[in-house]
C-alpha positions in Angstrom: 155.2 25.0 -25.1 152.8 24.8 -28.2 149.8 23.6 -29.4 150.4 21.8 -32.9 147.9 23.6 -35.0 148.0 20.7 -37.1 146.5 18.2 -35.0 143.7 20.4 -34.3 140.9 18.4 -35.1 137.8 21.0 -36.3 134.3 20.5 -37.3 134.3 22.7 -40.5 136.0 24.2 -43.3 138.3 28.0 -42.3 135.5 29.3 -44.6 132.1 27.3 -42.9 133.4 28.5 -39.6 134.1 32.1 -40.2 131.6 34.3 -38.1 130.4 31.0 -35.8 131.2 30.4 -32.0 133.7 28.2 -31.0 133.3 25.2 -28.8 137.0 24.0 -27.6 137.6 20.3 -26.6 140.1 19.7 -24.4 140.6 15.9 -24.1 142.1 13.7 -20.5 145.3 12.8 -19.3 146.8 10.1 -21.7 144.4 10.7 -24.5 144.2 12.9 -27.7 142.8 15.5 -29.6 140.2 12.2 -31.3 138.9 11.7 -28.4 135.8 14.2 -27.5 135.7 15.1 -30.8 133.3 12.0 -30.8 130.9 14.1 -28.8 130.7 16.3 -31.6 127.9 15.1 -33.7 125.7 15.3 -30.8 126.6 19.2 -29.8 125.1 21.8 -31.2 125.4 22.6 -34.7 125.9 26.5 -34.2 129.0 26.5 -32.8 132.5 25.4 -35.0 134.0 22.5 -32.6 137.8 22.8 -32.1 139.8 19.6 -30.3 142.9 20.2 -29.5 145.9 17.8 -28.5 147.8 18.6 -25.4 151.0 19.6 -26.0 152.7 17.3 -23.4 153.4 13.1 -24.6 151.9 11.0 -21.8 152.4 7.3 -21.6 150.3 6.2 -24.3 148.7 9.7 -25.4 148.9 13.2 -24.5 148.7 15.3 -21.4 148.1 19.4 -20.3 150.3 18.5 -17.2 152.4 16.5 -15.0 150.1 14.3 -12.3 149.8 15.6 -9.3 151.4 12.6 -7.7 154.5 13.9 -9.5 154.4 17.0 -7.4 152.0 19.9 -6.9 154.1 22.6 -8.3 154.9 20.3 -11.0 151.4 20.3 -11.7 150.6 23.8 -11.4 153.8 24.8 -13.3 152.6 23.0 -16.2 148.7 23.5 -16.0 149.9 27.0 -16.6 151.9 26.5 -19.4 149.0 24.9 -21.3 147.1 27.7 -20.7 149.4 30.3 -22.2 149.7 28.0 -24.8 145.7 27.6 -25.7 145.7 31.1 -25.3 148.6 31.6 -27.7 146.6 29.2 -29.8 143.4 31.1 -29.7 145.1 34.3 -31.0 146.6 32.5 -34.1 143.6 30.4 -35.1 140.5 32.1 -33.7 141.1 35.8 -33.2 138.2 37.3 -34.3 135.5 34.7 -33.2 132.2 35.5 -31.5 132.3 33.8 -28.0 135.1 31.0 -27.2 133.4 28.0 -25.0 135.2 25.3 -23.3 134.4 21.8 -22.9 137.6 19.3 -21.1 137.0 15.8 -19.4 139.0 14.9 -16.3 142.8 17.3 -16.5 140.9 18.7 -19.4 138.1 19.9 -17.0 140.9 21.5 -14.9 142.4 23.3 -17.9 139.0 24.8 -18.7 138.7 25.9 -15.5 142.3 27.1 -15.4 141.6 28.9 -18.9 138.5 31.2 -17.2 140.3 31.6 -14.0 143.4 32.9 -16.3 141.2 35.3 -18.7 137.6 35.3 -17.1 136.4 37.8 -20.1 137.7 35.9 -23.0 135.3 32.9 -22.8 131.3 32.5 -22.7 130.9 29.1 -20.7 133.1 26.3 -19.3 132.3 22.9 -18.9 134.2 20.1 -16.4 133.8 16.9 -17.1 135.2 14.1 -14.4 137.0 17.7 -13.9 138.5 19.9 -10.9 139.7 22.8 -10.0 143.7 22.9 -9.5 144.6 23.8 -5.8 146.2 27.7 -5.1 145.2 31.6 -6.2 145.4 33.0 -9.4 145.7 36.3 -10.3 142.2 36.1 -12.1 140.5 34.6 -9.4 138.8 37.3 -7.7 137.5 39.2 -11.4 136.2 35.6 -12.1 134.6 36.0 -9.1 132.8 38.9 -10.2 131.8 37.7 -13.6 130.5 33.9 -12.6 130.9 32.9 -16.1 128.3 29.6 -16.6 129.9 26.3 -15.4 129.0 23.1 -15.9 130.4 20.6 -13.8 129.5 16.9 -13.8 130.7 13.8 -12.1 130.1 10.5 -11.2 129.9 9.4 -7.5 131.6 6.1 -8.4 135.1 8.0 -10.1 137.6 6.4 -8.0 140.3 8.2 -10.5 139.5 12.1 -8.9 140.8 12.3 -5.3 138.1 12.9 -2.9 140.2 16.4 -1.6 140.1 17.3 -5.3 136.0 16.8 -5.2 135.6 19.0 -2.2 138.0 21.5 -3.2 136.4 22.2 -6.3 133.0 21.7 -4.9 133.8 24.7 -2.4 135.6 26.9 -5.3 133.2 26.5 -8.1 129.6 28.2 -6.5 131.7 31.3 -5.1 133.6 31.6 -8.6 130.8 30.9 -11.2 127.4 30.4 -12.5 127.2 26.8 -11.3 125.2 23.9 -12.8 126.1 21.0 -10.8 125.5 17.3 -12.0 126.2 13.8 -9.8 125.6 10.9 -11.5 124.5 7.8 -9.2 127.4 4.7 -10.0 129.1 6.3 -12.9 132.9 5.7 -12.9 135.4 8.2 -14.0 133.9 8.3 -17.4 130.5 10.5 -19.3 127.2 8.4 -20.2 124.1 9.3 -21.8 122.6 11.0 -18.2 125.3 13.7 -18.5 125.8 13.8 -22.3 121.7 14.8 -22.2 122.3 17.3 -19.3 125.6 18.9 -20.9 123.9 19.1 -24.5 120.6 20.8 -23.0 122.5 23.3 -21.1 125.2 23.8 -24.3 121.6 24.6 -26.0 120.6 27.2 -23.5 123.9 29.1 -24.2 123.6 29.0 -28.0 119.9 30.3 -27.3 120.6 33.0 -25.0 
């Protein structure tokens, strides 16, 4: 499994980005690489913004793994060959960058999570959007434990598409395993407004800042 590095949709020029964070985008179930890279003109401008297209074909789109109606260890199986692969990924295109940040909506949100569980020192910040933390132990899980790498993790309490055991797994997992900032947005559906765009984009700031 691979990401295509020529689908990678980025912000700026090899040359404008050399020396510069990176913000990853990792886009939902059935969607592509186009899709949060809309977000980009409203994230901070320090940071060269990378979406990537997952490396699996949905129905209509693209997907990090197999639903996990399909099967658990279906899902699991395949969450972690995404992970290798944005790793992979990260060591071709990005070696020598700064600090690596994540940002994924809905399975995205779980691959960013997967991606800090997997390699806890490699990235600054994750963010979950409409996201959730796969089920099992990882290896990484008890060093992630240790570090609490910031987190971000917002949701809407009208997202019918997230099962409620997913919500209250994740909501128990994320405060022991990381810096948590956690957002609930009254009546929002299984989707990001401009409540949570505000909150992600202030708390993005206080990383850049830092």
């Amino acid at each position: 499994m691979r990401i295509d590095d020529d689908a990678v949709i980025w912000s700026a020029s090899e040359a404008d980005r050399a020396g510069r964070p990176l913000l990853v985008l990792l886009h939902g179930y059935n969607s592509n690489e186009s899709d949060l890279f809309g977000l980009a003109p409203y994230l901070p401008l320090r940071p060269a913004i990378a979406s990537l297209r997952a490396p699996v074909r949905a129905d209509f789109g693209y997907a990090w793994f197999p639903l996990m109606a399909a099967g658990i260890e279906e899902s699991l199986e395949g969450a972690d060959a995404s992970t290798t692969a944005i790793l992979d990924w990260l060591d071709r295109a990005a070696p020598d960058v700064p600090s690596v940040g994540l940002i994924g909506f809905s399975q995205g949100g779980a691959m960013a999570l997967e991606l800090v569980r997997r390699d806890a020192d490699r990235f600054a910040f994750a963010a979950s959007l409409a996201g959730f933390a796969l089920p099992g132990e990882r290896d990484g899980d008890a060093h992630l434990a240790e570090v609490r790498p910031p987190v971000f993790w917002g949701r809407g309490s009208a997202d019918t598409v997230i099962a409620p055991d997913a919500i209250a797994r994740t909501a128990e997992w994320l405060p022991e395993h990381s810096d948590l900032d956690r957002r609930t947005y009254e009546g929002l559906g299984h989707s990001l407004d401009e409540r949570e765009l505000g909150d992600l984009v202030a708390w993005l700031g206080a990383r850049y800042t830092a």
